[in-house]
C-alpha positions in Angstrom: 16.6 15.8 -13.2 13.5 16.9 -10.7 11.3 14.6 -9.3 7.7 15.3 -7.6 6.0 12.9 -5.1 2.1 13.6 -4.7 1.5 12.3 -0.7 2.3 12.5 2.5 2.6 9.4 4.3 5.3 6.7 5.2 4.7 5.3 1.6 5.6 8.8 -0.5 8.3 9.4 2.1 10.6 5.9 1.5 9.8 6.8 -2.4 10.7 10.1 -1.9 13.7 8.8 -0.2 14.6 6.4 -2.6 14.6 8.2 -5.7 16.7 10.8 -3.7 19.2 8.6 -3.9 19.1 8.4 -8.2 22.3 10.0 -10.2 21.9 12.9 -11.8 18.6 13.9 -9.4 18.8 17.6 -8.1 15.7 17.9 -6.8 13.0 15.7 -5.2 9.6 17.4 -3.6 6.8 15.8 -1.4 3.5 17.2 -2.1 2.4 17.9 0.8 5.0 16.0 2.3 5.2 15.6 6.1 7.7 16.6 8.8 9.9 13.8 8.5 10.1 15.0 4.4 10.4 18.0 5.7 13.5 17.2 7.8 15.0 15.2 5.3 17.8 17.5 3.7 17.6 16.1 0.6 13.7 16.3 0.1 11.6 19.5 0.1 8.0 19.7 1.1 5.8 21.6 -1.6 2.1 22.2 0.2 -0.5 22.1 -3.2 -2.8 18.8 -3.6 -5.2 20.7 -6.3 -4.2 18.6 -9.4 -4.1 21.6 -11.6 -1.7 23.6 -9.3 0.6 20.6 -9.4 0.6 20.4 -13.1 1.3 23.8 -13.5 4.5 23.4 -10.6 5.5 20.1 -12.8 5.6 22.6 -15.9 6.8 25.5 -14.8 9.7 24.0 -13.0 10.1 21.1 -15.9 9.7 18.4 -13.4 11.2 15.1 -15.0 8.6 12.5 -13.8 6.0 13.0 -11.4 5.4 9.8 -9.2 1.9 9.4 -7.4 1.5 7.9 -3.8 -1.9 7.5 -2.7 -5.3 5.7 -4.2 -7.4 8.7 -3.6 -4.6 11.0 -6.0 -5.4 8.2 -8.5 -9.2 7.4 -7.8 -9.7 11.0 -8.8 -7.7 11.2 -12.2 -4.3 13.4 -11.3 -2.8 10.7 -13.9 -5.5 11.9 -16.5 -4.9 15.8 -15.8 -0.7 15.1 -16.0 -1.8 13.3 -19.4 -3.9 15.6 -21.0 -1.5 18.0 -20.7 1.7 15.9 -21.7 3.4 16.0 -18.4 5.2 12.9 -17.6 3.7 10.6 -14.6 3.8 7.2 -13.1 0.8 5.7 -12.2 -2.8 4.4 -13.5 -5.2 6.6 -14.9 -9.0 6.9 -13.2 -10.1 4.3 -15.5 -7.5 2.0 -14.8 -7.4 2.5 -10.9 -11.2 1.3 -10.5 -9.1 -1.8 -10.2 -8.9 -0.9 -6.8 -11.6 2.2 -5.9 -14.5 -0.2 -7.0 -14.1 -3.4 -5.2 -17.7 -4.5 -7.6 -15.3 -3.6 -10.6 -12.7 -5.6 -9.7 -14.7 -8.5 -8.7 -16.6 -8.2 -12.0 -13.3 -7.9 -14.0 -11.6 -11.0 -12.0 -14.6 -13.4 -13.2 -14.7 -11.8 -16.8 -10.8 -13.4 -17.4 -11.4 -16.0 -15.2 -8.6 -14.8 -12.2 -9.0 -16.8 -9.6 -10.5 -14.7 -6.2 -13.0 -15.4 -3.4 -17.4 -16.3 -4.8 -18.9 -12.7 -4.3 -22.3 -10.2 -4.4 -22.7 -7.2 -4.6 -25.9 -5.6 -2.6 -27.1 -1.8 -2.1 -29.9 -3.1 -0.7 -29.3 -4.2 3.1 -32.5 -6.8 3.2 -31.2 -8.2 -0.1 -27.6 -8.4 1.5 -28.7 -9.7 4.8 -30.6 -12.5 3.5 -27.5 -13.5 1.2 -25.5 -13.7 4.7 -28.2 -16.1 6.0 -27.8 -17.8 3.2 -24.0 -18.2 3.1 -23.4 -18.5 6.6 -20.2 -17.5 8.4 -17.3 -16.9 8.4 -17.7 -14.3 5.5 -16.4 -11.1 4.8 -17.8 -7.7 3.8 -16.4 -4.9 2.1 -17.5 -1.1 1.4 -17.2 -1.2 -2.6 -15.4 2.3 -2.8 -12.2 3.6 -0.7 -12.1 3.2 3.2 -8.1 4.0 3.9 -8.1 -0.1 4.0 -10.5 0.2 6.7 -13.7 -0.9 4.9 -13.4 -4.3 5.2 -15.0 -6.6 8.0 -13.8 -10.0 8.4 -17.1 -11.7 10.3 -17.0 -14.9 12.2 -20.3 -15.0 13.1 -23.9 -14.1 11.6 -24.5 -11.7 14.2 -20.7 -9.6 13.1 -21.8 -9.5 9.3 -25.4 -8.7 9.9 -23.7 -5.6 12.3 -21.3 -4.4 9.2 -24.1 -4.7 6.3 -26.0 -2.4 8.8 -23.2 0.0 9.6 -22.1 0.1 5.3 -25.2 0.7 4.5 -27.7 2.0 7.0 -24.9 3.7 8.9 -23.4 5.4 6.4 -19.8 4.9 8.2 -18.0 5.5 5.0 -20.0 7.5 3.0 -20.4 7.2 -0.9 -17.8 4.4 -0.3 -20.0 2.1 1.5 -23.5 3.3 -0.5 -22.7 -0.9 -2.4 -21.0 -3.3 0.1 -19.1 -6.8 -1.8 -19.7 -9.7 -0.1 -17.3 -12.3 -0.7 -16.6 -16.2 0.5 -14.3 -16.5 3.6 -10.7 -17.3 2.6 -8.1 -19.6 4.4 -4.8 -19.7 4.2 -1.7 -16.9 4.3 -1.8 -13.8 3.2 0.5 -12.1 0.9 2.1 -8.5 -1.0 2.5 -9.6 -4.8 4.3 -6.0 -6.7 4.7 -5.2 -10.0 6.0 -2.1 -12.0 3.9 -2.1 -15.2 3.9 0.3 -18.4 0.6 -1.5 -19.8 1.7 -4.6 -21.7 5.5 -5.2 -20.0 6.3 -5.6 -16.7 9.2 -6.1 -13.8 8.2 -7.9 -10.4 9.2 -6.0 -7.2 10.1 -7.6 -3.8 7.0 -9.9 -2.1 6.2 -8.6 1.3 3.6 -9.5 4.2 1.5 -7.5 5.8 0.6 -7.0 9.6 -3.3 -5.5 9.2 -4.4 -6.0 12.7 -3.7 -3.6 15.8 -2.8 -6.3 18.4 -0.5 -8.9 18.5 -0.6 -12.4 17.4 -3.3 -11.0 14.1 -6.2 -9.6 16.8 -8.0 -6.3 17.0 -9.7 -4.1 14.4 -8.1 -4.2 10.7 -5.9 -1.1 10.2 -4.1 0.3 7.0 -1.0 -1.7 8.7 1.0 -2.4 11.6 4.4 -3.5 10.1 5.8 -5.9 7.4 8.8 -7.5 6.1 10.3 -8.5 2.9 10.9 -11.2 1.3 7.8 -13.4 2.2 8.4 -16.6 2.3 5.4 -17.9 1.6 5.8 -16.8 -2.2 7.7 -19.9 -3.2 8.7 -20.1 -6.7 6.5 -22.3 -7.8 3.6 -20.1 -6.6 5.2 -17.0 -7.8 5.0 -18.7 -11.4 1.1 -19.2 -10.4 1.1 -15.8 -9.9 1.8 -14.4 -12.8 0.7 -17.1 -15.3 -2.9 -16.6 -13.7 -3.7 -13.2 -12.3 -0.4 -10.8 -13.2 -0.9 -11.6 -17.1 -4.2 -11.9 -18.2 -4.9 -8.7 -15.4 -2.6 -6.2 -17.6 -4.0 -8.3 -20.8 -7.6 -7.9 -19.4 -7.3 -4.0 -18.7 -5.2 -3.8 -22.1 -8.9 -5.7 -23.9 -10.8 -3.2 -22.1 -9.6 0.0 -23.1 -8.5 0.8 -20.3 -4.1 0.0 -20.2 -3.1 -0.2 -16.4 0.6 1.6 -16.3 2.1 2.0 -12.5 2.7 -0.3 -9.7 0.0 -2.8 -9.1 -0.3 -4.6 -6.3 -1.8 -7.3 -6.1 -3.3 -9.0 -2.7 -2.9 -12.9 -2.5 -5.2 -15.2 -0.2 -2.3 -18.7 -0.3 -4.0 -22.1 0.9 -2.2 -24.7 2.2 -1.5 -26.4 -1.3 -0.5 -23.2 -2.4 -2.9 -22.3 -4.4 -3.0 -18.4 -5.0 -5.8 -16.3 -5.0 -6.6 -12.8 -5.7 -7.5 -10.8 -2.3 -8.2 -7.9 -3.3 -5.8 -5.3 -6.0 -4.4 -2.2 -5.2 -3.4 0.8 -8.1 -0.4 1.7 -6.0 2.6 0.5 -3.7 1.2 -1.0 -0.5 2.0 0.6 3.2 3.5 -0.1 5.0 5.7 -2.8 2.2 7.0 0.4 0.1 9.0 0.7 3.5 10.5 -2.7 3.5 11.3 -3.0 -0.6 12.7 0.5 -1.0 15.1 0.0 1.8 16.0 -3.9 -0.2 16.2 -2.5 -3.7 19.5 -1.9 -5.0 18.6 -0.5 -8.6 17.9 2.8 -9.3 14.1 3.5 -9.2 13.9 6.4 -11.4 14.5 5.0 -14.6 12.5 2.5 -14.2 9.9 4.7 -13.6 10.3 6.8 -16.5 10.5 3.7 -18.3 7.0 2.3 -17.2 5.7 5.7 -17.7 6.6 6.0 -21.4 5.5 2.3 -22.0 8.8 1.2 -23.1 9.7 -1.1 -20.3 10.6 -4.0 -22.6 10.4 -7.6 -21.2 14.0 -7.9 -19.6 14.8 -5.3 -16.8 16.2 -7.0 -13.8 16.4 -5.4 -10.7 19.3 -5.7 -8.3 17.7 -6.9 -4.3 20.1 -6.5 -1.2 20.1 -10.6 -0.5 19.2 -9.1 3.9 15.7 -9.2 4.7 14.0 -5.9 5.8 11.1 -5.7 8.4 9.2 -2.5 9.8 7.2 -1.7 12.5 4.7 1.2 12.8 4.6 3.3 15.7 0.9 4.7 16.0 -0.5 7.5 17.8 -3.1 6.3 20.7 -7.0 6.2 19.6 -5.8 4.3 16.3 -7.4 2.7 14.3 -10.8 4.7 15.2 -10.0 8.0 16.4 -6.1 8.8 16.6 -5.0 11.7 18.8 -2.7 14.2 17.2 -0.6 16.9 18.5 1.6 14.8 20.7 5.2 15.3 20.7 7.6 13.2 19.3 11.5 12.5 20.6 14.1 10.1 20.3 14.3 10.2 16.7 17.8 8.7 15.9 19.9 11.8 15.0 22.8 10.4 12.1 21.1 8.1 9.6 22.7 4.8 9.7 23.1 2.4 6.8 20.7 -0.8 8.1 18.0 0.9 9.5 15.8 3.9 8.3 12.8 5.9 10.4 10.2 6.6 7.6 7.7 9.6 8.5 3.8 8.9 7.8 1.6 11.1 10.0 4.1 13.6 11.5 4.2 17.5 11.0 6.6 20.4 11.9 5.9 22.8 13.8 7.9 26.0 15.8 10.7 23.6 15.1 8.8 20.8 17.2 8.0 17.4 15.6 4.5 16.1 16.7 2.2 13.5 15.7 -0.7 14.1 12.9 -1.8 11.2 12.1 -3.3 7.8 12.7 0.1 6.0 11.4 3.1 8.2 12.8 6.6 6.5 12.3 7.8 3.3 9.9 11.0 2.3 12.0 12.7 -0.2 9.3 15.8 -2.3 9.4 17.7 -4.3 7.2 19.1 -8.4 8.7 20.7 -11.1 7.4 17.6 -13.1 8.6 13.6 -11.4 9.1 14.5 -12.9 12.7 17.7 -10.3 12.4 15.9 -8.0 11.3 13.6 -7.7 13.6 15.7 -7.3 16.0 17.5 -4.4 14.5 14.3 -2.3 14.1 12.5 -3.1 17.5 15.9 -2.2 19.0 15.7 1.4 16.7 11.9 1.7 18.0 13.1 1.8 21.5 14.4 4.9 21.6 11.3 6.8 20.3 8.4 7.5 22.1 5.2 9.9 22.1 2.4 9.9 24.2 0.1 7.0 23.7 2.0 5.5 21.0 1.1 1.7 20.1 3.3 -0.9 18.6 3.0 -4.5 17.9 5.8 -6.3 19.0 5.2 -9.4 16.8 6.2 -8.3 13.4 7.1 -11.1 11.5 6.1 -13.7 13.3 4.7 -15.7 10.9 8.2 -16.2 9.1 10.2 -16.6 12.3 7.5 -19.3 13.7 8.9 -22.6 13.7 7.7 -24.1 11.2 6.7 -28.0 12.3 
């Protein structure tokens, strides 16, 4: 069996990695890949990202299942292209991604079956949307409606902060198209959480909760980034509010897509805002695997990922797969280049990679490239150092201990990862 991976960061490299690892696969290639793909002896790098080209590579070499990484792959219809010419592929089509590249859809489609999320607006007009923040009042937050690489969302304590954002959406043109409508939504407390599920339109299998780490800095401060670390399990998903979960927003979400013509097949992730009485509610949905929490739930999941997969992707999933979980906790922390989130340097070289691979901790590649045999950085996010514990606390330990080893010029690191699960909890 051959595999193909469309991507290239620390996501597409632990699925790459994963489904490596399936009997009976020969051959697994990263498109583009990175260096750490590259280096990876059983993965091969395959440069093409036109959609076509990859079709014809998945049909001339009668690739088994193409799996895609990355929202903007799926924002701009590879899924539909595989489809149309009856190549098979994991993931939702265009129509069934706007779940997540139109924030306004989602929003819309959240109060059409009545799944419980944040009060929101949607403006293009920045007088219109500036008088709905005086309105409100702060905190609020304020989202680009299209894709910002996670990046396009401002959390605003103050009047001044959203009144700034508004302005820099959509008089500043920061993120393009993307920010041309800008969401604004009620301010949400509580804990946030990484709800996965593997879907082939009507059935579906739950993966591994995670949490996320989205700010630079320790302690949750700094700018938002596409993700400093996470770990796996999160405690915070009790039972009782993982039954919430998919009584009120994983069900009538794949039955609400299903209504609307539009059957969501692939991993769907699904954001969750959790108050103190645990009450869950829809941050924000995602038409792919998180990252970095592919990292942390590849390296837990004892079942082999393929058939799933090609499962899901045929729509014959059927309502009872269980998948087999390593009972240790996982964590990771990213390594990032210096000038990250905003402007990350590339081109600086990377050492103290750990040489043999061991069996409790894994160094996931997300912006690194080869070259004359030299590994340097190329991105904004460079490594995913993840280990295996009995405890997160364990954990944790293992894969700041890993990180210590590597360095590169200007890398960043938080050195908090986890916290909120190790915290005493009074």
């Amino acid at each position: 069996m051959k595999v193909l991976v469309i991507g290239s960061g620390g996501r597409e490299h632990a699925l790459a990695w994963k489904l490596a690892q399936s009997p009976g696969v020969k051959h697994v290639w990263v498109a583009p890949g990175n260096g750490g793909t590259e280096l990876d002896a059983n993965l091969e790098n395959l440069p093409l990202t036109d959609f076509n080209e990859l079709a014809d590579f998945a049909q001339r070499e009668g690739v088994t299942l193409t799996v895609v990484g990355p929202d903007a792959a799926l924002a701009g219809g590879v899924v539909n292209v595989f489809k149309s010419r009856g190549l098979p592929i994991f993931g939702p089509t265009k129509e069934a991604a706007e779940l997540e590249w139109s924030k306004d859809f989602a929003k819309g489609f959240m109060q059409r079956h009545k799944i419980p999320t944040a009060a929101y607006a949607t403006f293009s007009d920045a007088q219109e949307a500036h008088a709905y923040i005086d309105a409100q009042g702060a905190p609020i937050v304020i989202k680009a409606d299209g894709l910002a690489a996670g990046k396009g969302v401002v959390v605003a304590m103050t009047l001044e902060e959203a009144h700034a954002a508004v302005d820099s959406m959509l008089e500043g043109d920061r993120f393009g198209a993307a920010g041309s409508r800008v969401v604004i939504e009620e301010f949400m407390q509580g804990e946030e959480a990484s709800f996965f599920v593997v879907s082939d339109g009507k059935d579906f299998v739950t993966l591994s909760t995670a949490q996320d780490h989205k700010r630079l800095l320790d302690g949750d401060n700094g700018p938002n980034t596409g993700g400093m670390g996470s770990y796996a399990p999160a405690p915070i998903v009790s039972p009782d509010v993982r039954a919430k979960v998919l009584s009120r927003v994983v069900r009538p979400t794949l039955a609400g897509m299903a209504s609307e013509g539009r059957p969501y097949a692939g991993f769907l992730y699904v954001g969750l805002m959790i108050d103190a009485a645990g009450e869950p509610r829809v941050v924000e949905f995602n038409a792919r695997m998180g990252d970095p929490e592919t990292q942390v739930i590849m390296l837990r999941l004892k079942s082999d990922l393929l058939p799933l997969l090609q499962h899901a992707a045929k729509g014959a999933l059927g309502p009872d797969v269980e998948l087999e979980w390593d009972r240790r906790a996982a964590l990771t922390v990213i390594l990032a280049s210096q000038g990250y989130p905003d402007s990350p340097r590339k081109g600086d070289v990377v050492h103290g990679l750990p040489v043999a691979p061991q069996d409790d901790v894994v160094v996931f590649h997300a912006g690194t490239t080869l070259k004359d045999g030299q590994l340097l950085t190329s991105g904004g996010r460079v490594l995913c150092v993840t280990a295996l514990g009995e405890s997160i606390k364990q954990a944790q330990h293992r894969a700041y201990e890993a990180a210590s080893t590597i360095g590169f010029d200007g890398m960043q690191f938080r050195r908090d990862i986890g916290w909120r699960a190790i915290k005493p909890h009074h």
